[in-house]
DRENDO-410948 format. One line per 5 residues: number of its first residue (from 1); their letters; for each residue x, y, z of C-alpha. Coordinates in Angstrom, 2 decimals, decimal comma. Layout:
<rs>
NUM> A> X:Y:Z ~ ...
</rs>
This chain:
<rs>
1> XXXXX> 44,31:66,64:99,01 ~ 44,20:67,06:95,38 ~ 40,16:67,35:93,61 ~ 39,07:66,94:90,28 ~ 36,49:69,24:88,83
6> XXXXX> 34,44:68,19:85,79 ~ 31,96:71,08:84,84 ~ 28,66:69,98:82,99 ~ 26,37:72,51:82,79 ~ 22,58:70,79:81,50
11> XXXXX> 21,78:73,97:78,93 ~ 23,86:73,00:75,96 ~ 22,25:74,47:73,14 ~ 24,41:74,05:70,11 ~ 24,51:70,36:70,88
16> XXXXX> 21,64:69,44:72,28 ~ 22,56:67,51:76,04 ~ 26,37:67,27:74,64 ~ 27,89:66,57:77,58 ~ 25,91:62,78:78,70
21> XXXXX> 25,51:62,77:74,60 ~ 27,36:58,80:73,67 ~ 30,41:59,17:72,33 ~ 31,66:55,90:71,15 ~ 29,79:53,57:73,23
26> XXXXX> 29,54:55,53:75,99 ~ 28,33:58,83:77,76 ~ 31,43:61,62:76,74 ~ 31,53:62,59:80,35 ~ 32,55:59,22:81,54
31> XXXXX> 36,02:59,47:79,20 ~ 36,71:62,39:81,82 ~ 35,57:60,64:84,74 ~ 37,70:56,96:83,53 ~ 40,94:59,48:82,87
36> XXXXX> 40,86:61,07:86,26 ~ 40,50:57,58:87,86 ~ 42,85:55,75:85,83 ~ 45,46:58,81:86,48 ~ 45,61:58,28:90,39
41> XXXXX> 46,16:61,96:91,14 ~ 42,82:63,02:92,95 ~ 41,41:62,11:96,28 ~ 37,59:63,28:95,13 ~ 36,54:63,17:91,13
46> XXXXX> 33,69:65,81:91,34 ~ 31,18:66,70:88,78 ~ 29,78:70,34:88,64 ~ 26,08:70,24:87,44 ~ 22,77:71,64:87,76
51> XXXXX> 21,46:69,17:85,94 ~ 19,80:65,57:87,86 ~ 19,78:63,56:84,59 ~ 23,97:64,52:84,08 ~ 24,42:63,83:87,72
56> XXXXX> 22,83:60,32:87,35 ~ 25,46:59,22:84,55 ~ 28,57:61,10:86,33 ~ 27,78:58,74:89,63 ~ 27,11:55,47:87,14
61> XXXXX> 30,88:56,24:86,50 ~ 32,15:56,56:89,59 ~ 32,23:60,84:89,72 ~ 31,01:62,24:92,91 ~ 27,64:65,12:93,29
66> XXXXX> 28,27:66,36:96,64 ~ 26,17:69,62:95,88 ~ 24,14:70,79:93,06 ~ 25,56:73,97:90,97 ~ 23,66:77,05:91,45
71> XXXXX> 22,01:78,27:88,32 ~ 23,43:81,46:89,06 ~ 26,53:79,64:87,48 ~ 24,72:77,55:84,86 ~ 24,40:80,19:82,25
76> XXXXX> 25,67:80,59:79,13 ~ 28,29:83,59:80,59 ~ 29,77:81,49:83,55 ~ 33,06:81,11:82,95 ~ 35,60:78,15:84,37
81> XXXXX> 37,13:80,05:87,15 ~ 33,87:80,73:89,48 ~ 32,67:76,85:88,89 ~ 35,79:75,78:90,25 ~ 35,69:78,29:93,19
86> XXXXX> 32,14:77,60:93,73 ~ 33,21:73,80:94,25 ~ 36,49:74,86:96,75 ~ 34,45:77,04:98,36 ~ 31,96:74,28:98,94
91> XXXXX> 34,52:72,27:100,45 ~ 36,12:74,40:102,56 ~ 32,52:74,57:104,47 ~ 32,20:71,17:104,93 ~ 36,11:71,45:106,82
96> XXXXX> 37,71:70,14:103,49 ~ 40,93:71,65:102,00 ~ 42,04:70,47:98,65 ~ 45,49:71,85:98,10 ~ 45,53:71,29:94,28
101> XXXXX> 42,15:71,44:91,77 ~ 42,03:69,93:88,70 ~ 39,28:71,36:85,97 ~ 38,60:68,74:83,45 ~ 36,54:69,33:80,33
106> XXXXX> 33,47:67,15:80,08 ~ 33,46:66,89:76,44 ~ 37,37:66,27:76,16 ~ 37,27:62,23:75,20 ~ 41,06:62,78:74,04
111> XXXXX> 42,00:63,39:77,41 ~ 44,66:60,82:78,97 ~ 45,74:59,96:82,43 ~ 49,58:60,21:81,78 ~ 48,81:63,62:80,58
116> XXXXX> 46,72:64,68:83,81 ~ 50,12:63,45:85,82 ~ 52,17:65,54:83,81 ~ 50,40:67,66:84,69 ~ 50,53:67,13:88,36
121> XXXXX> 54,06:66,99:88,44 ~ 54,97:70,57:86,59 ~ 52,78:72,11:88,87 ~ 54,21:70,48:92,09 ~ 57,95:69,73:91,23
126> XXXXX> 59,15:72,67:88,80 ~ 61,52:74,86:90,17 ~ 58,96:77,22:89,08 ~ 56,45:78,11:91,63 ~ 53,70:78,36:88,65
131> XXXXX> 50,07:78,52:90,17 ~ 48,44:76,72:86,78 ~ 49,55:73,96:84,45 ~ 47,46:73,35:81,10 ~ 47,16:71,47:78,19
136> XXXXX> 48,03:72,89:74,87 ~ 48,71:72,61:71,63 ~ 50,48:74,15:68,50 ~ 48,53:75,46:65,37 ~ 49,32:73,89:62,37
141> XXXXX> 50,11:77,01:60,58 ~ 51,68:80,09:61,30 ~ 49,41:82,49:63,27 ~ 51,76:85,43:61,94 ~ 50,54:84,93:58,35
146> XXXXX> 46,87:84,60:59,05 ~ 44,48:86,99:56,82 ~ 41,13:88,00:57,49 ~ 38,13:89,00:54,90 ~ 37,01:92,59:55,05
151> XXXXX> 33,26:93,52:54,88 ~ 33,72:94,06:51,41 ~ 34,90:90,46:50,72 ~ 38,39:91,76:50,26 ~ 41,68:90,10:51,94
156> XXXXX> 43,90:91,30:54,04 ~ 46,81:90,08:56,34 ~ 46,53:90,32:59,77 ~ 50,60:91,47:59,79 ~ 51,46:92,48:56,48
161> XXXXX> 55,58:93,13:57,24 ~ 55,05:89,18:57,32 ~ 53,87:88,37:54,15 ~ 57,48:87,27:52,48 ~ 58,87:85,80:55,73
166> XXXXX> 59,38:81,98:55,43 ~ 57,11:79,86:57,97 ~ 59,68:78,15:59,44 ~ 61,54:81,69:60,30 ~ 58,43:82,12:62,18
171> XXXXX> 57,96:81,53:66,12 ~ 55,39:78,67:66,81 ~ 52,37:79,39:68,39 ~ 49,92:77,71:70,67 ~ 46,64:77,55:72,14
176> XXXXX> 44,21:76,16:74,70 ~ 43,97:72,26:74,25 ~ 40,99:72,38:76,43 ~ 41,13:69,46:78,26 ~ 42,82:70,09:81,61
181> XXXXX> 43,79:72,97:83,82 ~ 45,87:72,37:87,11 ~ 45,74:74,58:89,96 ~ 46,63:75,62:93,24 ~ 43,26:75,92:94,92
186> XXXXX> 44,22:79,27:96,11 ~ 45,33:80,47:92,72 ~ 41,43:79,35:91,84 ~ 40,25:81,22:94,78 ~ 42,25:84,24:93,91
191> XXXXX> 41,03:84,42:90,06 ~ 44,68:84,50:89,10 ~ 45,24:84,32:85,18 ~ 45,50:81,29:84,01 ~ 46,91:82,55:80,53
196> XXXXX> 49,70:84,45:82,02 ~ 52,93:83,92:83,15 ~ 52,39:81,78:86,32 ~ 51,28:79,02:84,04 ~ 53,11:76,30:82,92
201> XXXXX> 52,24:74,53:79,46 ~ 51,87:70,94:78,93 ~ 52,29:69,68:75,24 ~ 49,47:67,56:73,61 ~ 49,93:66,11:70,00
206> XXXXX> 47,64:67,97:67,43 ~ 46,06:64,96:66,84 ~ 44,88:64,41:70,62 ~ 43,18:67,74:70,53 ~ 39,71:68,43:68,96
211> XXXXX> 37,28:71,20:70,12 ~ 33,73:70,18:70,24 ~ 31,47:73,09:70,06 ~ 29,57:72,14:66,74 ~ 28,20:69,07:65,06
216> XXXXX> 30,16:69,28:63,01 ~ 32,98:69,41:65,48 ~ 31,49:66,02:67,41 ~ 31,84:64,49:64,01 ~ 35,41:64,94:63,16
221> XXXXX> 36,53:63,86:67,22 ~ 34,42:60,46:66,67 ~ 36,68:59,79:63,30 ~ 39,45:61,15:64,68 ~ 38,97:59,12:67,72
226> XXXXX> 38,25:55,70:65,62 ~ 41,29:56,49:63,75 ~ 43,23:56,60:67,05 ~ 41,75:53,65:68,47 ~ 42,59:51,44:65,50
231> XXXXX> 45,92:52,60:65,58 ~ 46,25:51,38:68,82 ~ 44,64:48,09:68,37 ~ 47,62:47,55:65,36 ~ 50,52:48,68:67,38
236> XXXX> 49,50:46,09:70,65 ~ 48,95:43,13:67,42 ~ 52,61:44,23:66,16 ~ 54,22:44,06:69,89
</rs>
């Protein structure tokens, strides 16, 4: 059996109730919920919460709330890895044994189900026996030539020695797409790494990806997200 996890916490604080907050036209949640659905990989879509009013909208989409998250693990310090467990563990004492968990984002409206089976399939049918696969993404600039600004207001390069190296010399770099994390449920259980070398990376676009943390943040991923969709619209009036 494969499970999806969608984690939605009620205390947002830098965006007020971010995670049922409507995202173009719709609670941002339910983009998670429709993408797990429409990708066919999970037996059970689960969502995570301690919170009623979040629970309402997740089963309006079709998400399941077979327990209620402890608020021992609805603070702002709970990371992914015990909500997930939390949830296995749940199963397992009702006699349920999901072989593979899925941890998707609430607030990741980029998300897409073809992605989510990519997913699927590099963790199951690699020759690798990887215990995670992930979505990420590459930074648009070279990490090696980053600087940072002193106390003083002064500049200085994070690696110096690269200063006159050309950025396409340089190695690209990566990071977290946050939208997705495959698993082996006991790789969950165990608290392996999932940055580490058991993991296998999935590539996302740059322009699929968009953190949403901030206002300002929500902002950008609803133009970003309007630009996408009218892209769309052209290419289908083209075909």
């Amino acid at each position: 059996m494969n499970i999806a996890v969608i984690p939605a916490r009620g205390g947002s604080k830098r965006i007020p109730r971010k995670n049922i907050r409507l995202f173009h036209g719709k609670p941002i949640i339910a983009w998670s919920i429709e993408a797990a659905q429409l990708s066919g990989c999970f037996e059970r879509i689960i969502v995570s919460t301690d919170d009623e009013e979040i629970a309402d909208v997740a089963k309006t989409y079709g998400a399941e709330i077979p327990f209620m998250r402890p608020k021992s693990l609805a603070d702002d310090h709970t990371g992914t890895i015990p909500v997930v467990t939390h949830a296995i563990d749940w199963l397992r004492e009702q006699g349920i044994a999901p072989l593979h968990t899925c941890c998707i984002y609430a607030t990741a409206p980029f998300i897409q189900a073809p992605d989510l089976r990519a997913g699927f399939d590099q963790l199951v049918n690699s020759s690798t026996n990887f215990d995670y696969a992930f979505s990420v993404t590459k930074y648009p600039f070279p990490i090696q030539r980053a600087i940072r600004i002193t106390d003083q207001g002064t500049v200085e390069m994070f690696d110096p020695k690269q200063f006159n190296t050309r950025s396409q010399d340089l190695e690209d770099s990566f990071h977290d797409a946050g939208q997705f994390y495959w698993g082996r449920s006991d790789a969950w259980i165990a608290g392996k790494v999932i940055f580490g070398h058991g993991s296998a990376a999935i590539r996302l676009p740059s322009f699929r990806v968009q953190d949403i943390d901030t206002i300002e943040d929500w902002e950008r991923a609803e133009q970003l997200f309007r630009i996408l969709q009218s892209s769309e619209r052209n290419r289908h009036q083209e075909g």
